[in-house]
PASEBA-1860 file (N, C-alpha, C; in nm, 3 decimals):
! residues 141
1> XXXXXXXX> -2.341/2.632/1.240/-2.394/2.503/1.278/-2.281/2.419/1.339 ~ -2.251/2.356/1.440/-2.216/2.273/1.513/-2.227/2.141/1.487 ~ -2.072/2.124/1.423/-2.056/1.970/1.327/-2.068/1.844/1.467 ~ -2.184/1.736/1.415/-2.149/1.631/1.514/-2.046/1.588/1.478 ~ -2.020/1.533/1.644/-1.913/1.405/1.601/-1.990/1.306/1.713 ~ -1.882/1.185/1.723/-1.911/1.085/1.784/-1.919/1.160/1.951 ~ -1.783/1.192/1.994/-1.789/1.262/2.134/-1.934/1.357/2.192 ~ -1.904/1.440/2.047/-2.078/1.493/2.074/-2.174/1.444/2.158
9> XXXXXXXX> -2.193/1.309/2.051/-2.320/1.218/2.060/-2.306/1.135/2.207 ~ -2.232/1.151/2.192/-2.172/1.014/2.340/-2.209/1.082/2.471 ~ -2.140/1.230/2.488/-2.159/1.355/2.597/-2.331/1.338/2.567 ~ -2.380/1.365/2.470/-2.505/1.409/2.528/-2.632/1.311/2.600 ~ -2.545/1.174/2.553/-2.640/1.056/2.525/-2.607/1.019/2.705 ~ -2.471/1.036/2.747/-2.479/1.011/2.885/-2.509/1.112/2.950 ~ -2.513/1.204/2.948/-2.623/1.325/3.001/-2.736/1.295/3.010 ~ -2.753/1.295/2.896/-2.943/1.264/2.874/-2.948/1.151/3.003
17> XXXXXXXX> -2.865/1.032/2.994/-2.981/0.937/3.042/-2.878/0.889/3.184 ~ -2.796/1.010/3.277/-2.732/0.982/3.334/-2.656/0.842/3.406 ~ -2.641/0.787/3.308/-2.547/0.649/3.296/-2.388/0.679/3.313 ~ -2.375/0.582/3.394/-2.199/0.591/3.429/-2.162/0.441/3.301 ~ -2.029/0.529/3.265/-1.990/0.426/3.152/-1.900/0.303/3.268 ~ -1.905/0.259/3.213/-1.758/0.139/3.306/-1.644/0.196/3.267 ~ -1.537/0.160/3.380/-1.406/0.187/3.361/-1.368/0.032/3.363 ~ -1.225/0.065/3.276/-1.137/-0.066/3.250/-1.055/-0.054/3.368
25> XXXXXXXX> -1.019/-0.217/3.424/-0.997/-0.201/3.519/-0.822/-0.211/3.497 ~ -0.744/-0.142/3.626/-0.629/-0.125/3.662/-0.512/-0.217/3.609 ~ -0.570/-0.341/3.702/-0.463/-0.452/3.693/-0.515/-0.535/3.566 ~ -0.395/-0.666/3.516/-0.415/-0.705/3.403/-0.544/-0.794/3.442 ~ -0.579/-0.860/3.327/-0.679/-1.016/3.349/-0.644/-1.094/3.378 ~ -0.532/-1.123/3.269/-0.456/-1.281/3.266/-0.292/-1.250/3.342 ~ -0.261/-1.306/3.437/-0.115/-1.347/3.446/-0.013/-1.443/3.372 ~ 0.075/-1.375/3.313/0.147/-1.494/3.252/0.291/-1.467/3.326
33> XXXXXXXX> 0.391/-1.606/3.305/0.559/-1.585/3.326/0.566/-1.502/3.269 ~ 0.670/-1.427/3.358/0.761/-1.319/3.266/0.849/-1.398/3.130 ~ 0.881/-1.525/3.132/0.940/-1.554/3.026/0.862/-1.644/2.902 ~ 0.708/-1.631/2.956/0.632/-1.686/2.860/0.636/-1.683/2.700 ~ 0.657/-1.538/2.641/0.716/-1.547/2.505/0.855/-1.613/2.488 ~ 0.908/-1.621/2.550/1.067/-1.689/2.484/1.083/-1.817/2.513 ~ 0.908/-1.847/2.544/0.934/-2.011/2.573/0.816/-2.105/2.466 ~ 0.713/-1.963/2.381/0.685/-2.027/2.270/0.773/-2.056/2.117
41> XXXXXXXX> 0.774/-2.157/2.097/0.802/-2.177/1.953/0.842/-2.102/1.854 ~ 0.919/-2.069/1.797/0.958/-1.968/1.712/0.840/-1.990/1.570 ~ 0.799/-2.139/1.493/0.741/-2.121/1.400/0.631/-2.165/1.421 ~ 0.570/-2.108/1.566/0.454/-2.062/1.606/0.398/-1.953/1.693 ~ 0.487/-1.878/1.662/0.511/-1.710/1.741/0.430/-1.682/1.576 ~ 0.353/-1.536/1.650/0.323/-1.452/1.538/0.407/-1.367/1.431 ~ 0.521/-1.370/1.506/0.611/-1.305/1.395/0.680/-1.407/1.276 ~ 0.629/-1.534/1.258/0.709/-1.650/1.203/0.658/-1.622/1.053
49> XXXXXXXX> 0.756/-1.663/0.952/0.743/-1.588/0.863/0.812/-1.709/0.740 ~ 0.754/-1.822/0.722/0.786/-1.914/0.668/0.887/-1.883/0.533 ~ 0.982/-1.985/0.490/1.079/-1.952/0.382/0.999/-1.886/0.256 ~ 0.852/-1.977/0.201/0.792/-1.957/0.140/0.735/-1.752/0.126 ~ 0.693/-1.762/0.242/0.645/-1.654/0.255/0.734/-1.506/0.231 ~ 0.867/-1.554/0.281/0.969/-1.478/0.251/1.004/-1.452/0.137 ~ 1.077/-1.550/0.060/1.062/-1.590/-0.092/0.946/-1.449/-0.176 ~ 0.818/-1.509/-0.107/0.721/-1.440/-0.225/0.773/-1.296/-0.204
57> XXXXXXXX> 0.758/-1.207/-0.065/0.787/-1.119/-0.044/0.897/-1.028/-0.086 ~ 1.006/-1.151/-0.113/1.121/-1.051/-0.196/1.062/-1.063/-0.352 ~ 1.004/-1.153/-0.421/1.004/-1.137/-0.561/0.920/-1.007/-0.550 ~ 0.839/-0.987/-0.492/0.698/-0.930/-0.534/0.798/-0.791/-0.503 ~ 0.923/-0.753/-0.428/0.943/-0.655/-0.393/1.032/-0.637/-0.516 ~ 1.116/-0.679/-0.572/1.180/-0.670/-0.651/1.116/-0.612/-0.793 ~ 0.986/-0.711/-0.801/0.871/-0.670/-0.908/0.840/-0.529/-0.907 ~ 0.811/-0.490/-0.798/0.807/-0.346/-0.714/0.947/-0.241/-0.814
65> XXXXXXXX> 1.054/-0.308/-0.767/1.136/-0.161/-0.805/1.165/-0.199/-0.895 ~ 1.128/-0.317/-0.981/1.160/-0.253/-1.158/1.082/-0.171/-1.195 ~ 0.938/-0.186/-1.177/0.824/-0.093/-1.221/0.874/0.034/-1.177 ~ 0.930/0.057/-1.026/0.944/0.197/-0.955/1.040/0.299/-1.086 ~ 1.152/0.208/-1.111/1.283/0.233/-1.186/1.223/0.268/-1.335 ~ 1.148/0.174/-1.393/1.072/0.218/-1.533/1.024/0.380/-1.513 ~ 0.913/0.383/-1.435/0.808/0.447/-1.428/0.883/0.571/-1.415 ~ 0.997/0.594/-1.307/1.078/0.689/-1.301/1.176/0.722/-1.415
73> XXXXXXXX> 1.210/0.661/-1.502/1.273/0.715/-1.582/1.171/0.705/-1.723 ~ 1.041/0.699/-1.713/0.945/0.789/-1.844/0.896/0.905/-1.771 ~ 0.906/0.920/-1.670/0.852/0.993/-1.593/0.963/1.159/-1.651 ~ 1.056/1.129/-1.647/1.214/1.222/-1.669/1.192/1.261/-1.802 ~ 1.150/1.168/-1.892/1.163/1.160/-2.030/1.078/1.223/-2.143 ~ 0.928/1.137/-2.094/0.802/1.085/-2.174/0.747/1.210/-2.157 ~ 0.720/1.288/-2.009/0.616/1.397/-1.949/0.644/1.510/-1.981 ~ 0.566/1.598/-2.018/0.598/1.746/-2.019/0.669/1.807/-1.837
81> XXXXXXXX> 0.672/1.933/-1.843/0.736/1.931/-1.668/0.584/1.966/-1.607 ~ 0.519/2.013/-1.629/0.364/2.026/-1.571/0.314/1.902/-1.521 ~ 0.299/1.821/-1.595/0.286/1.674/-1.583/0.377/1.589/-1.450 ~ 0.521/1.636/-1.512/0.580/1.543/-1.409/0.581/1.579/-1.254 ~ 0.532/1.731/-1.288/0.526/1.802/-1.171/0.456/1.742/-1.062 ~ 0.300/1.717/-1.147/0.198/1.672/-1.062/0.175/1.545/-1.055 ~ 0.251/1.494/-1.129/0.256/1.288/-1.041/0.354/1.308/-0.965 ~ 0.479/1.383/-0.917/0.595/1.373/-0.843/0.490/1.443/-0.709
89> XXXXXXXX> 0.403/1.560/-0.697/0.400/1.548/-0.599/0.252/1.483/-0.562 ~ 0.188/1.428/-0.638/0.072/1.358/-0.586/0.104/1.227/-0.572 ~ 0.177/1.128/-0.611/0.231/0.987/-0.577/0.338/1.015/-0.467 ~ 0.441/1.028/-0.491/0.588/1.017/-0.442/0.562/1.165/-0.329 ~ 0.515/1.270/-0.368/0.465/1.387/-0.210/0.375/1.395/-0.136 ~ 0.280/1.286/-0.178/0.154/1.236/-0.087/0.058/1.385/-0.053 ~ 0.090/1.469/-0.151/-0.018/1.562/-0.143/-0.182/1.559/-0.221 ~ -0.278/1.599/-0.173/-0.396/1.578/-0.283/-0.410/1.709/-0.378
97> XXXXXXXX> -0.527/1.637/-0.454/-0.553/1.773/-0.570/-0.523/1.908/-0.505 ~ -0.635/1.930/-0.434/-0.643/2.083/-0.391/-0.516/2.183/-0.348 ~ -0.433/2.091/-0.271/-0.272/2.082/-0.242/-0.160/2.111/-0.358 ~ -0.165/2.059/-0.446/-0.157/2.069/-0.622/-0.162/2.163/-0.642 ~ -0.270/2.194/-0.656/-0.333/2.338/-0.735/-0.357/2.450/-0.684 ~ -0.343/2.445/-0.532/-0.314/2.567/-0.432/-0.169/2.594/-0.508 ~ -0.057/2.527/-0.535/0.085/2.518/-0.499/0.060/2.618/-0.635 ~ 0.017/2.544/-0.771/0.054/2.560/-0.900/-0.057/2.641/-0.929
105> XXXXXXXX> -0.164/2.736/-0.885/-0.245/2.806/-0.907/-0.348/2.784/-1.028 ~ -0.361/2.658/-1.031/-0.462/2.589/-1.124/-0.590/2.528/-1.051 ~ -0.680/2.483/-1.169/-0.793/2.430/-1.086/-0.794/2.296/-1.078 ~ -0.845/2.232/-0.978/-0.759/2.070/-0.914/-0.857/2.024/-1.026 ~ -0.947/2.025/-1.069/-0.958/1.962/-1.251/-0.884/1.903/-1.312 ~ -0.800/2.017/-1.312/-0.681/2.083/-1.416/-0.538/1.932/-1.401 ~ -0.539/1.980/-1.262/-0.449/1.865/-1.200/-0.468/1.744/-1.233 ~ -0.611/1.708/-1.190/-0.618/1.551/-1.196/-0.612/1.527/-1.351
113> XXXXXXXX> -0.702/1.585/-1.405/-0.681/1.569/-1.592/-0.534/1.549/-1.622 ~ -0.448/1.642/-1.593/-0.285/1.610/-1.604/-0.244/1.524/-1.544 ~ -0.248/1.450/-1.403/-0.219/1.313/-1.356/-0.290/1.205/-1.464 ~ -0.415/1.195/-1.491/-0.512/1.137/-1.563/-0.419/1.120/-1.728 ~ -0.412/1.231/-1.788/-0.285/1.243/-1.936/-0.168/1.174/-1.907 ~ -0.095/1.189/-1.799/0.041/1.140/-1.763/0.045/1.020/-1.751 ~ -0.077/0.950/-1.675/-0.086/0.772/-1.641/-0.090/0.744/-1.745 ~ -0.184/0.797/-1.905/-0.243/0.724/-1.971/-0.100/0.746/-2.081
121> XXXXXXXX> -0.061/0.836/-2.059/0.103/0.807/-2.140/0.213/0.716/-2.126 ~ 0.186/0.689/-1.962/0.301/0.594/-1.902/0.230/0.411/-1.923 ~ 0.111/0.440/-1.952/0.031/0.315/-2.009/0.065/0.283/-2.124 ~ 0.058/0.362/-2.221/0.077/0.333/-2.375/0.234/0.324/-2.392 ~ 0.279/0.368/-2.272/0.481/0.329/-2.320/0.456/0.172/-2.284 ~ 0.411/0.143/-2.194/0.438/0.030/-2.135/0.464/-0.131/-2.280 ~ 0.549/-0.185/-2.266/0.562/-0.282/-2.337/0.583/-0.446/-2.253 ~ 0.644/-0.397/-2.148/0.641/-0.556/-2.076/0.509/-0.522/-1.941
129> XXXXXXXX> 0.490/-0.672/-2.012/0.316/-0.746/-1.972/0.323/-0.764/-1.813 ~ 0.474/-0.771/-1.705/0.519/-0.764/-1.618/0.483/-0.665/-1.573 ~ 0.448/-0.554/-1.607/0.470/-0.465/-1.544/0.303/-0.396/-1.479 ~ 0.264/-0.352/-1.414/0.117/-0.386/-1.373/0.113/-0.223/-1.277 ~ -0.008/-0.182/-1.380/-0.061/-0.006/-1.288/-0.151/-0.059/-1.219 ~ -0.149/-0.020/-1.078/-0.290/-0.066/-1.062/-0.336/0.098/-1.005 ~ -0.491/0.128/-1.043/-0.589/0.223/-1.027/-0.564/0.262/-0.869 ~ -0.591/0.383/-0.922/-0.602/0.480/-0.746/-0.683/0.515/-0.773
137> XXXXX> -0.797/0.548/-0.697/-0.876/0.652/-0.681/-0.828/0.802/-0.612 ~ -0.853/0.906/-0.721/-0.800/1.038/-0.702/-0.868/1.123/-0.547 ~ -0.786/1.175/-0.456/-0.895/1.221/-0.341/-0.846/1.358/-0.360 ~ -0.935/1.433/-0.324/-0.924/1.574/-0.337/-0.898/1.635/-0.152 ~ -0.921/1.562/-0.100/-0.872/1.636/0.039/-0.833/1.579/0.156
END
């Protein structure tokens, strides 16, 4: 069977009803100076990035690698190596279940249940209220 896709649908739909699509045209719309950006405003350019805003951005990053730094060293500690196996490469190797369990010849069940054991261990270490898991949803492919 012959998976649609969009292109599919599109080829057959201008077939069917021999319609020419429009082309975008060549030249631009709008003319501007060549020096038109370096003559708006810096803290009204889109890249402007108020003290405030900055500020938050480093705390929240900082917040970031204490948790990173915790998490990594229960991770060394707390986990069996099966375990650490499969949060090292499903977080930090951006691989999914099936990927997992191709590697480690288990069933991606198997896997997520052991990611699933491992979070809920690195939960119950947890003692500062700072420190914040937030939920993934597990994808298998």
């Amino acid at each position: 069977m012959k998976k649609r896709t969009y292109q599919n649908q599109n080829n057959r739909n201008t077939e069917a009803n021999n319609v020419q699509l429009p082309t975008l045209p060549t030249e631009p719309l709008i003319f501007l100076p060549d020096k038109f950006l370096e003559e708006v405003p810096e803290n009204v350019s889109i890249w402007y990035e108020s003290k405030q805003e900055i500020e938050t951005k480093i705390e929240q990053a900082k917040i970031r690698e204490k948790l990173l730094n915790w998490v990594q060293k229960q991770i060394e500690h707390k986990l069996t190596k099966k375990e650490r196996a499969y949060i090292e490469h499903y977080y930090f190797g951006g691989l999914t279940l099936e990927e997992i369990s191709n590697k480690f010849k288990v069933n991606p069940s198997s896997v997520s249940r052991g990611i699933r054991r491992a979070l809920n261990k690195l939960r119950s270490l947890k003692t500062d209220d700072s420190l914040v898991f937030h939920r993934k949803k597990m994808r298998r492919k």
